[in-house]
N, C-alpha and C positions, 0 to 999 in steps of 0.2 A: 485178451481176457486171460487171467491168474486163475491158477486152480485155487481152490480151498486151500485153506490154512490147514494145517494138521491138527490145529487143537479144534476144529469144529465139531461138532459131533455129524453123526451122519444126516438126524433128521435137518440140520441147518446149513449141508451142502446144499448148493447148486448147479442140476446139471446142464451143460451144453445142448445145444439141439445145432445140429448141423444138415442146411438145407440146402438143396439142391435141386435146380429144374430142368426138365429135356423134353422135346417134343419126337411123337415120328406120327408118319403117315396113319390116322385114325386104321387104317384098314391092318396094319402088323400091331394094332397097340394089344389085343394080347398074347400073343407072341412074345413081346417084349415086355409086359408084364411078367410072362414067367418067366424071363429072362435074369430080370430084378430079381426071382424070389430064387434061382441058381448062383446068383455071382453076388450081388452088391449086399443084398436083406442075408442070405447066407454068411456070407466074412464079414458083416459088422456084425453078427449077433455071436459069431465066435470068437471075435475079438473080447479080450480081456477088458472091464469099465463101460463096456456097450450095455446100457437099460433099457434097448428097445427100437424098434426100426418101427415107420410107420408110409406107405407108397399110398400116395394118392394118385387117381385120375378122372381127368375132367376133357372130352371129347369136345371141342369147337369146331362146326365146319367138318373139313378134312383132317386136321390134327388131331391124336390127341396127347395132352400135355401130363406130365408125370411130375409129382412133385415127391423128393425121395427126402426124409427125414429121418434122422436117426439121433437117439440121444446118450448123454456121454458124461463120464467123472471127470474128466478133463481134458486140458487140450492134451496130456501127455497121452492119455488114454485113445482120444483121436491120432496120434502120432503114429500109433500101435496099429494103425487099420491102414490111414491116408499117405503117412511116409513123414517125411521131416519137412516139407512143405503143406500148413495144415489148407492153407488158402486155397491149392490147386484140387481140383475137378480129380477124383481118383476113377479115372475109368478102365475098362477090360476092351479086350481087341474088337469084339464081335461089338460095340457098341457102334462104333460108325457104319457098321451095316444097319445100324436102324434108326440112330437119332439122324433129324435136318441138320444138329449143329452142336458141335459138341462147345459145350458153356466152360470157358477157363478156369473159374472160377463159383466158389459156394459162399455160402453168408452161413455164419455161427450166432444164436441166441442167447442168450442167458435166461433158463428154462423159471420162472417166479414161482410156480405154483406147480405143485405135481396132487 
């Protein structure tokens, strides 16, 4: 996915939305919710072109499952957070202490309607 053109104006950018999923044990999930709101929700929202972070959770069973979204001016602007591989999973140390499984990989949207 291309960033915007330069000559667009701002109201006819589009932004990126870059998602991500991860489960842990329902019984640490808040715990690890504020975990999210120290490391991942904190440096995308200080990143530069970052328009907003959004953590969902949905408890199944024993699990429960987070879905971490954040959205974006571009992939340059995701470069700025995720590193120069924008595909890869950007995760912190203490993460394998809580997720079952840490996911390689994120899927990016292209946001239609804000």
């Amino acid at each position: 996915m291309s960033a915007p053109s330069p000559s667009s104006t701002e109201s006819d950018r589009r932004l990126i939305a870059r998602l991500w999923h991860g489960a842990t044990p329902a019984s640490h999930g808040d715990r690890y919710a504020a975990y999210l709101e120290q490391t991942g929700v904190k440096d995308c929202r200080a990143t530069p072109g970052n328009r907003g972070v959004q953590v969902l959770r949905r408890t199944v069973g024993d699990q429960a499952h987070f879905l971490f979204i954040s959205f974006w001016d571009s992939m340059d602007s995701i470069r700025g957070f995720a590193g120069a591989d924008v595909e890869r999973a950007h995760y912190y140390p203490e993460d394998a202490t809580y997720l079952l499984e840490l996911e390689p990989t994120v899927s990016h949207y292209e946001v239609l309607e804000r």
